[in-house]
C-alpha positions as CSV (number, residue, x, y, z in Angstrom):
1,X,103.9,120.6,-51.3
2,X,105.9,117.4,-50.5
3,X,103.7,114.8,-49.1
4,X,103.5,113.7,-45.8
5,X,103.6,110.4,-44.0
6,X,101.6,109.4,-40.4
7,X,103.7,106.0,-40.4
8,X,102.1,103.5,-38.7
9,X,105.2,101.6,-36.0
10,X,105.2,98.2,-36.7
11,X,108.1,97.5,-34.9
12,X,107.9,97.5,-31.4
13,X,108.6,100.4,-28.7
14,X,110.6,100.1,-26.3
15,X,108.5,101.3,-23.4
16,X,110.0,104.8,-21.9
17,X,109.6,103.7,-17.9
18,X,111.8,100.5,-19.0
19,X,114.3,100.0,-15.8
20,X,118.0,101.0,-17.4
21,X,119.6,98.0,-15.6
22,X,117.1,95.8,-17.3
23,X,118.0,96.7,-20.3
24,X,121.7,95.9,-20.1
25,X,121.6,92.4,-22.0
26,X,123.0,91.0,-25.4
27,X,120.5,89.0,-28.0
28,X,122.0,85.8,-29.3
29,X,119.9,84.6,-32.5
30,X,120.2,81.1,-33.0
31,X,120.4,80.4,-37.2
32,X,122.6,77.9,-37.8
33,X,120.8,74.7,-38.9
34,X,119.9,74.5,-42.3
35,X,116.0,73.7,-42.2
36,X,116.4,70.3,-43.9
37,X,112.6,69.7,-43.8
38,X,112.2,72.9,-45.7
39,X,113.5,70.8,-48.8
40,X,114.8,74.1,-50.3
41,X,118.7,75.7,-50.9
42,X,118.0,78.5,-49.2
43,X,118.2,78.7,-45.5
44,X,115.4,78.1,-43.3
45,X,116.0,81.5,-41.6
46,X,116.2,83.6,-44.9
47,X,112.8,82.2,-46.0
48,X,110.5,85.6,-45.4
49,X,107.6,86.2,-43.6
50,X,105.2,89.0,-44.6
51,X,108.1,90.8,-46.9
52,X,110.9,90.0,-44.3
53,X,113.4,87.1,-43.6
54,X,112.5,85.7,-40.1
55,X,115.9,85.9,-38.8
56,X,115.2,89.4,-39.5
57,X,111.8,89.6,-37.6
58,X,114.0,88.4,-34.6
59,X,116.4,90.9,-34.6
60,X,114.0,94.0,-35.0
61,X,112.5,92.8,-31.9
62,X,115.1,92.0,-29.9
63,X,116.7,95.6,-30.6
64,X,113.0,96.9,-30.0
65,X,113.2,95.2,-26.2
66,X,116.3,97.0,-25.3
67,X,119.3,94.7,-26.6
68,X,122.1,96.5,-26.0
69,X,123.9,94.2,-28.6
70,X,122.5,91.0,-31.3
71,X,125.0,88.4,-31.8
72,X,123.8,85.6,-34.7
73,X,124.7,82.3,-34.8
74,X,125.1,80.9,-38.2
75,X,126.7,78.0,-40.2
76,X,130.0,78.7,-42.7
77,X,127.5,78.4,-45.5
78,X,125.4,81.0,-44.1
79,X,128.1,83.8,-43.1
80,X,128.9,84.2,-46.9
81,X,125.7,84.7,-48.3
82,X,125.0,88.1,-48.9
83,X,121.5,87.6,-47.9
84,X,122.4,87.6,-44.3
85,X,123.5,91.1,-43.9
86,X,121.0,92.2,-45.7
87,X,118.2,90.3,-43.3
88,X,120.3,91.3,-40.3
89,X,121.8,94.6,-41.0
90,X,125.1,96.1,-40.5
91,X,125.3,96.3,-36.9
92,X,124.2,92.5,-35.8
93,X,127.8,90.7,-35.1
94,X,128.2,87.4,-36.0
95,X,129.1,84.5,-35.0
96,X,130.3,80.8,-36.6
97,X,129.0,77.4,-35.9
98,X,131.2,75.0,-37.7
99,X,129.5,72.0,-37.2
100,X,125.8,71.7,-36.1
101,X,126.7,70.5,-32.6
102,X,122.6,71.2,-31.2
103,X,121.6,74.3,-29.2
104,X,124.0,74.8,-26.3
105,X,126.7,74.3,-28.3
106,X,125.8,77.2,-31.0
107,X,125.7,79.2,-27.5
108,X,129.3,78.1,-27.0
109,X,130.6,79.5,-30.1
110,X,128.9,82.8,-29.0
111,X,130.8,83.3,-26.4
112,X,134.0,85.1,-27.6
113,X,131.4,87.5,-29.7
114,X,129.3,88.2,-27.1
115,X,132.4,89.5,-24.8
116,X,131.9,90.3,-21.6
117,X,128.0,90.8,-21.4
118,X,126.4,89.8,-18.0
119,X,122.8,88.6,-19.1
120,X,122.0,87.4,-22.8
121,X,119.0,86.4,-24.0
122,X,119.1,83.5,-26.5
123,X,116.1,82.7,-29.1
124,X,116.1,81.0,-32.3
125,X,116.2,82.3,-36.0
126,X,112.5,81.3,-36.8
127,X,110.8,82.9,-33.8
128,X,109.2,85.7,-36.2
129,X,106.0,86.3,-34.1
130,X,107.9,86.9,-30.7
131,X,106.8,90.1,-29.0
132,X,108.8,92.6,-27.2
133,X,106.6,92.7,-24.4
134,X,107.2,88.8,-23.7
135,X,111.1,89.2,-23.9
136,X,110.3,92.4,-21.5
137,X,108.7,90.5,-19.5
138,X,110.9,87.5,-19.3
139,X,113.9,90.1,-18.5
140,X,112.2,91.8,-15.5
141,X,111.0,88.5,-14.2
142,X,114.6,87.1,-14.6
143,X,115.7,90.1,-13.0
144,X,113.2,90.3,-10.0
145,X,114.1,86.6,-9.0
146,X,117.4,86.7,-8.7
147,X,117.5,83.8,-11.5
148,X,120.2,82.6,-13.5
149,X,118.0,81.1,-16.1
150,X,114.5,82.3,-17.1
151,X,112.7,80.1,-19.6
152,X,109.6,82.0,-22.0
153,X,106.6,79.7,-21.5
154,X,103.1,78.8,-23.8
155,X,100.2,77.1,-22.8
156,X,98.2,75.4,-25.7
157,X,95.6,72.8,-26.7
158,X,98.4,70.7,-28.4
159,X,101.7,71.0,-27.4
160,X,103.4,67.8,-29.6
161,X,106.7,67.8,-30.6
162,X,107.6,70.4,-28.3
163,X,109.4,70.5,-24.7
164,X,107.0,70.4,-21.9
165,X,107.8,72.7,-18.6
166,X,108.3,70.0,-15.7
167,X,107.3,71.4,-12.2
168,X,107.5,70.4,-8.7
169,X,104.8,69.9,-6.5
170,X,105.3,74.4,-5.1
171,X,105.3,74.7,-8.7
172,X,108.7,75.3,-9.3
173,X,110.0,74.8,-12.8
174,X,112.1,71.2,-12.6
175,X,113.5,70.6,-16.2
176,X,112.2,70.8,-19.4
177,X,111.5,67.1,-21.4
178,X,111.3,66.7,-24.9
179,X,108.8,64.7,-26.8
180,X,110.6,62.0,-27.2
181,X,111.7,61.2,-23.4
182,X,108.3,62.2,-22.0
183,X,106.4,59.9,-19.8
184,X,102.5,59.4,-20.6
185,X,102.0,61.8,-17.7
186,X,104.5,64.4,-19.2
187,X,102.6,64.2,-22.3
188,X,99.3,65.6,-20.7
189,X,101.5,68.8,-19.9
190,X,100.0,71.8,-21.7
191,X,103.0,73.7,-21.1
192,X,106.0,74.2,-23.6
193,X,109.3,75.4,-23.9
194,X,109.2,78.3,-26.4
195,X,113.0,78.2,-27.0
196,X,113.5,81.4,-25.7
197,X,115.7,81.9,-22.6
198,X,117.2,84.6,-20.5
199,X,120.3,83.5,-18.9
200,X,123.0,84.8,-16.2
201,X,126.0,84.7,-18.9
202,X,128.9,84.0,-16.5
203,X,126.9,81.4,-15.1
204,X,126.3,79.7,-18.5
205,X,129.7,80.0,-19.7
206,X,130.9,77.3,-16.8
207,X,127.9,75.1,-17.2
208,X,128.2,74.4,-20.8
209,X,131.5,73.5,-20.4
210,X,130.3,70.7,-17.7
211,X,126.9,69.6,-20.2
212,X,127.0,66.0,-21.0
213,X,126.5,65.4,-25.2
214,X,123.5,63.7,-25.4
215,X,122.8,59.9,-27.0
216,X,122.7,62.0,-30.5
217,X,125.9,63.6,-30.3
218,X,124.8,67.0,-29.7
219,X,124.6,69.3,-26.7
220,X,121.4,71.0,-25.6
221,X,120.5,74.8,-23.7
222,X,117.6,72.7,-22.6
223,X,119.9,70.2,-20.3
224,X,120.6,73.4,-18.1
225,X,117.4,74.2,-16.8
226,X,117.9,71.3,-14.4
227,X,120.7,72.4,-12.3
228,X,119.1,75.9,-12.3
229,X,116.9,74.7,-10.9
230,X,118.5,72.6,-8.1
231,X,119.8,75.5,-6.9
232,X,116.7,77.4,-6.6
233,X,117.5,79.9,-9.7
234,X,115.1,78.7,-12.6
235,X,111.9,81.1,-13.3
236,X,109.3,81.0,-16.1
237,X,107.7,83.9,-17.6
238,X,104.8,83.2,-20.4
239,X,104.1,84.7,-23.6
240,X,101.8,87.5,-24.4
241,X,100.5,85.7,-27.2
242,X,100.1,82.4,-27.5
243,X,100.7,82.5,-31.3
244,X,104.6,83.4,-30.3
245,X,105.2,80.3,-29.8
246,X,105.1,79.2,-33.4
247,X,108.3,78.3,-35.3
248,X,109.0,77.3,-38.7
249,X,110.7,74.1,-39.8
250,X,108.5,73.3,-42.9
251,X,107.1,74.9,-45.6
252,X,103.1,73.9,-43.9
253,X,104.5,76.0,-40.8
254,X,106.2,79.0,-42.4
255,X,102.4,79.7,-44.2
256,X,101.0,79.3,-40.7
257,X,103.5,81.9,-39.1
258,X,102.9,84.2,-42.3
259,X,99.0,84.0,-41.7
260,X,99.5,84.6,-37.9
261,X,101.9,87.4,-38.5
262,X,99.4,89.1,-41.5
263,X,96.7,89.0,-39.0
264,X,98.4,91.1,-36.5
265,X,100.1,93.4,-38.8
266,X,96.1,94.3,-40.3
267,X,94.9,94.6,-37.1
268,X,97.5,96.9,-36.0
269,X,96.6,99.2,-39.1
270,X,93.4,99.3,-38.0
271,X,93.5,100.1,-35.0
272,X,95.4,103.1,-35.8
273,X,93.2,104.7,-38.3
274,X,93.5,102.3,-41.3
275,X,90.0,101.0,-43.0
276,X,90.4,97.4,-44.5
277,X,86.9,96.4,-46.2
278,X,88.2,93.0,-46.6
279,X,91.4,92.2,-43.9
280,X,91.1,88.3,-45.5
281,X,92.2,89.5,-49.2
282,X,94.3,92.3,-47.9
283,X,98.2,91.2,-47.4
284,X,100.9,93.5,-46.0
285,X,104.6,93.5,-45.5
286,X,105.8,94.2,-42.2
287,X,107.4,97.3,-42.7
288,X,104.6,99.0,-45.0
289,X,103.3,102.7,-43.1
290,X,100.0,103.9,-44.3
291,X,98.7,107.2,-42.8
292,X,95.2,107.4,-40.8
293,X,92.1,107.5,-43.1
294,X,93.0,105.5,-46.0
295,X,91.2,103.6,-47.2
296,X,92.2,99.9,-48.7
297,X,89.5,98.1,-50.5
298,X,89.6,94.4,-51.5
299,X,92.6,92.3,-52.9
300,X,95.4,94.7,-52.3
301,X,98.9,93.8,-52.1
302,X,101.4,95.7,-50.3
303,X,105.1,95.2,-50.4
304,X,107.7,95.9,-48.5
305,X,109.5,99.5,-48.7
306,X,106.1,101.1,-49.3
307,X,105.2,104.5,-47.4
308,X,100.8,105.7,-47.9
309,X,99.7,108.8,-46.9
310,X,97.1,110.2,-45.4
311,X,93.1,109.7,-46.6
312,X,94.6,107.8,-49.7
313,X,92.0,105.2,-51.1
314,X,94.3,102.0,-52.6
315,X,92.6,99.1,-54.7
316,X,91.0,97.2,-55.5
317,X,93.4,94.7,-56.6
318,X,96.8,96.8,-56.6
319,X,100.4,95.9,-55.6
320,X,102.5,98.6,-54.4
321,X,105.7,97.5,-53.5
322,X,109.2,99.9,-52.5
323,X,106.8,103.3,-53.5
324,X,105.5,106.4,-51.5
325,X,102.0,107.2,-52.3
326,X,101.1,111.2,-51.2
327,X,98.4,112.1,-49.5
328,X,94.4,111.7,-51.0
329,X,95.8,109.6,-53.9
330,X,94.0,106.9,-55.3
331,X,95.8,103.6,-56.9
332,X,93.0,101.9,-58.6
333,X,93.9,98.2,-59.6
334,X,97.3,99.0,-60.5
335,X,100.9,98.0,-60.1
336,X,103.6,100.5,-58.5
337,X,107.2,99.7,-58.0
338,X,110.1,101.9,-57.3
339,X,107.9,105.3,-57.8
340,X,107.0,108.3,-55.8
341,X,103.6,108.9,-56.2
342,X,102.4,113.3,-55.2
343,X,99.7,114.4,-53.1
344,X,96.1,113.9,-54.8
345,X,96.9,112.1,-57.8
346,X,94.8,109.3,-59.5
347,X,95.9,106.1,-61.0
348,X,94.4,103.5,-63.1
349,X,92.6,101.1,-63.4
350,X,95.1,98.5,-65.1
351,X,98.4,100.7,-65.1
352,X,101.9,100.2,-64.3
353,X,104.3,102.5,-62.9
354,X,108.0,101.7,-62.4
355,X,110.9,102.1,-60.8
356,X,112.3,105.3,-61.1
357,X,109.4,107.0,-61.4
358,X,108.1,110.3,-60.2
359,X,104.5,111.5,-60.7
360,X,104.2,115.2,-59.2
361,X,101.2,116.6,-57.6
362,X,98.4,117.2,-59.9
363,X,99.1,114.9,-62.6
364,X,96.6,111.9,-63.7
365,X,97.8,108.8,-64.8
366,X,94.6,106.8,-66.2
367,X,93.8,103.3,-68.0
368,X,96.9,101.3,-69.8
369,X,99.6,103.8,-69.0
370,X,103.4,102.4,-68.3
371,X,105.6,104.4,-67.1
372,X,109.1,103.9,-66.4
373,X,112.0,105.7,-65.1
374,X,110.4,108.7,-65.6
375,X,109.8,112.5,-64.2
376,X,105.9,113.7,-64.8
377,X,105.3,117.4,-64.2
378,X,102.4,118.9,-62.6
379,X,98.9,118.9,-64.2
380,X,100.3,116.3,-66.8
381,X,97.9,113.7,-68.0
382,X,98.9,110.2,-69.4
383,X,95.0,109.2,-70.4
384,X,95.4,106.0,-71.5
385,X,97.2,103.4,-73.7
386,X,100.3,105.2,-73.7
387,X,104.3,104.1,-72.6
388,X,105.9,106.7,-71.6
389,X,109.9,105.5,-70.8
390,X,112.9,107.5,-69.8
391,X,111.7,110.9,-69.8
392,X,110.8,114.0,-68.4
393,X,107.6,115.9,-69.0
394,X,106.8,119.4,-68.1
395,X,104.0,120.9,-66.4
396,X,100.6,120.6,-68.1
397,X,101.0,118.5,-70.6
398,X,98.8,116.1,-72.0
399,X,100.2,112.6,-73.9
400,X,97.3,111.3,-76.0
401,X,96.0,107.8,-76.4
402,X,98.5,105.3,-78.2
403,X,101.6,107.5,-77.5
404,X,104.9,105.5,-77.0
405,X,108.5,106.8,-76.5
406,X,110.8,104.2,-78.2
407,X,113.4,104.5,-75.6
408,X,115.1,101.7,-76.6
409,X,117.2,100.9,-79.7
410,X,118.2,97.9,-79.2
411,X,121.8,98.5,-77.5
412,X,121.2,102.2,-75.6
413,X,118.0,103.8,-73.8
414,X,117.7,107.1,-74.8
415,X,116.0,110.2,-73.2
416,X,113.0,112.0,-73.8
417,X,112.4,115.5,-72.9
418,X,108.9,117.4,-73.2
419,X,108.4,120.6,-72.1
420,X,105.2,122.8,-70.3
421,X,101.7,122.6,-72.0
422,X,103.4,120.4,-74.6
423,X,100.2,118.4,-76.9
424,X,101.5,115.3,-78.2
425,X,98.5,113.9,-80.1
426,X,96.7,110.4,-80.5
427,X,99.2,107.7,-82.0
428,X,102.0,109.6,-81.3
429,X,105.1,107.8,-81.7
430,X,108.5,109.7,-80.2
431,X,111.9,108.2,-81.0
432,X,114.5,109.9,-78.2
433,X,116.9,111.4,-78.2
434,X,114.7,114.1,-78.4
435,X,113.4,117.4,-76.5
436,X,110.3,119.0,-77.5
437,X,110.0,122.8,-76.6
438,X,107.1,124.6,-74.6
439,X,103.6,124.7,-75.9
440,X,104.3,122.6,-79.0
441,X,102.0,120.0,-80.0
442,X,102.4,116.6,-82.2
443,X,100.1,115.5,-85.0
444,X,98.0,112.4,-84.5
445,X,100.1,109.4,-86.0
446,X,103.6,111.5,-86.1
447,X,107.0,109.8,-85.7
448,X,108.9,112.6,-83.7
449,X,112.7,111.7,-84.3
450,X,113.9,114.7,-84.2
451,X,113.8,117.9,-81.8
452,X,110.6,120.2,-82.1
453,X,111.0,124.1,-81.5
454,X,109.1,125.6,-78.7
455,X,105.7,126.5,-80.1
456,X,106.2,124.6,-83.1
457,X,103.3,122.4,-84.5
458,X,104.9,118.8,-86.6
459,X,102.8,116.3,-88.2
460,X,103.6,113.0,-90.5
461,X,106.1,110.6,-90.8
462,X,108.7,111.9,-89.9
463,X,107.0,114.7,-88.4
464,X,107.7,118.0,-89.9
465,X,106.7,121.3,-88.7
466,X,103.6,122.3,-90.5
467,X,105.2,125.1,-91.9
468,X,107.7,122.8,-94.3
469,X,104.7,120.8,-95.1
470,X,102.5,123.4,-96.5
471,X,105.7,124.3,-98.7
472,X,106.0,121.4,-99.9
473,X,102.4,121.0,-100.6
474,X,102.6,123.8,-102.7
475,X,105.4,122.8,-104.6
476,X,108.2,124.4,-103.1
477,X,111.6,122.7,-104.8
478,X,113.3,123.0,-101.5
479,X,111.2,120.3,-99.8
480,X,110.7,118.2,-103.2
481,X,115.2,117.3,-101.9
């Protein structure tokens, strides 16, 4: 029986009664600076979070709020890494920003990209904990006020270095000031510019052509909240979460977004059906699905591409990473990469299964196994101490302790076949190419280097069906060469 999934949506829904004219709007993602206070080579929005680059945390929600369409911004350095498409996926356009110009305009150079969309909404590369439900609500309350620009708002303890939301005495939204131009009075403002804005596009196409470059050479999206609002046409709408507001520009803040995110992907889990005996020592990716009723015990570590069933029990202290593990399995302090684990199977403590691998319903896979690229059948047991590499084994069989297939020659892996209720005893040492028949069985300590007939019993080095042996034994010329 194949196993089956209850995948646990970490991305978010698009909620069904969301107004279709709403929805009509274009992201435009921001990623064109190169983090220089990241002090790495790699750029700041390709740094992952949780098993995910955050320019890629911003487009999954985006899409997940109803974007008809995600435009990104990036440098000419950027566009030719390879790593962008695969953080962004295939159908996220692109844009260039030859020179790093500030905000507004990286908005500019959107413009031909983004075509003839009427309302964009325009966040940066690093805003990984963003929720849909903030940009939902930012659209409908752009939408319901007529605006032409909507600004996503925070209120917190310690708003420095940040932009703080200036209002008029009705409580209108003025302008937004930046650290460095606040006035002592500006500075006690606990509200701050997220960098996330919904915007009238025609609008903002002819007022960035009229922004002024500021003393530092660069143009700014904040400079156009003022004359939105001198016209009666600037709205706020604030975040859901106050931990959206985070963004990442050194190394300090990227571990504070990846704690913030962990927390809230656990806590999701949980509250679908997910037991965590320790949520502290317990990290996973954002795209991991575990199925209701498993259980993950302390230490755990899982990766990104990796699918848990149902009433499984993981840990403690195992990383599965890019694996499916069936339903009522158990992974016991062991590492899993690239494998498809069956329904009901138990692994571990202290073994490694790798990519390539498949472990069918039934088997066991105990202490000090390796498996790689691999097929293992039905009611097969690897007990312990064994590597099994390259091969297929049959149904029932059972490898005993010390077994190795030397797969490798030193220039070509080779293949190992084994077939049902095959013994391979203790010490075992298989040298492939090779294919063992049906129900034959290997003498402790054997070197099997060549292929064994169906039923057929070898033993020594090299092993020999028992047969020649006992000729030999007694003399027989034949086996005396």
């Amino acid at each position: 029986m194949a196993a089956r999934f209850v995948s646990i949506a970490l991305a978010f829904k698009r909620p069904d009664n969301t107004d279709t004219q709403m929805s009509e709007w274009t992201g435009v993602i921001l990623a064109a600076g190169q983090g220089t206070r990241m002090k790495s080579d790699l750029p700041k929005t390709l740094h992952t979070v949780c098993g995910k680059p955050l320019i890629g945390h911003v487009v999954d929600v985006m899409q997940a709020a109803g974007a008809q369409r995600v435009v990104a911004v990036v440098s000419p350095s950027i566009a030719e890494m390879p790593e962008l498409v695969d953080a962004v996926g295939k159908d996220v356009s692109i844009a260039i920003q030859p020179t790093a110009l500030g905000t507004a305009h990286a908005l500019e150079c959107a413009r031909e990209v983004v075509g003839p969309a009427q309302t964009i909404v325009v966040g940066a590369g690093d805003m990984a904990l963003v929720k849909s439900d903030s940009i939902l609500g930012l659209v409908q309350s752009h939408a319901e006020s007529e605006s032409v620009l909507s600004v996503l708002t925070a209120t917190v303890g310690d708003p420095y270095g940040f932009g703080r939301i200036v209002r008029n005495e009705a409580g209108s939204v003025q302008a937004i000031v930046e650290e460095v131009d606040a006035t002592p009075e500006q500075k006690l403002i606990h509200e701050m510019n997220t960098g996330l804005y919904c915007i009238d596009a025609p609008w903002c196409w002819g007022q960035l052509e009229q922004l002024e470059i500021s003393s530092v050479g660069e143009k700014f999206l904040t400079d156009l909240v003022a004359p939105a609002a001198s016209s009666g046409r600037a709205t706020t709408a604030p975040v859901s979460e106050v931990t959206e507001a985070l963004g990442v520009n050194t190394r300090i803040q990227l571990a504070e977004v990846e704690a913030a995110m962990r927390d809230r992907i656990r806590r999701r889990h949980m509250l679908a059906g997910v037991t965590i005996r320790d949520p502290e020592t317990t990290y996973i990716d954002a795209d991991v699905e575990i199925g209701r009723d498993t259980e993950l015990l302390p230490g755990n570590h899982l990766r990104a591409g990796t699918r848990i069933g149902t009433g499984c029990e993981i840990g403690p202290n195992s990383i599965l990473k890019d694996c499916s593990i069936g339903e009522g399995a158990r992974v016991i302090s062991s590492h899993i990469e690239g494998a498809e684990i069956g329904e009901g199977i138990s692994v571990g403590p202290f073994s490694r299964i790798r990519p390539g691998t498949v472990i069918e319903s039934g088997a066991y896979i105990g202490n000090f196994a390796e498996i790689k690229n691999s097929r293992v059948g039905s009611g097969t047991h690897v007990g312990h101490f064994s590597y099994v590499g390259d091969s297929e084994l049959g149904r029932d069989v059972n490898i005993g302790a010390g077994t190795v297939t030397a797969n490798f020659d030193g220039v070509n892996k080779h293949q190992t076949v084994i077939g049902d209720r095959v013994k391979i005893g203790s010490d075992s040492i298989i040298v492939p190419p090779v294919t063992i028949g049906d129900d034959a069985n290997t003498g402790a300590g054997s070197v099997v280097n060549r292929d064994v007939a169906a039923g057929d019993t070898v033993i020594g080095v090299p092993a020999k069906p028992i047969s020649q042996r006992k000729n030999r034994d007694s003399g027989d010329d034949s086996e005396r060469g």
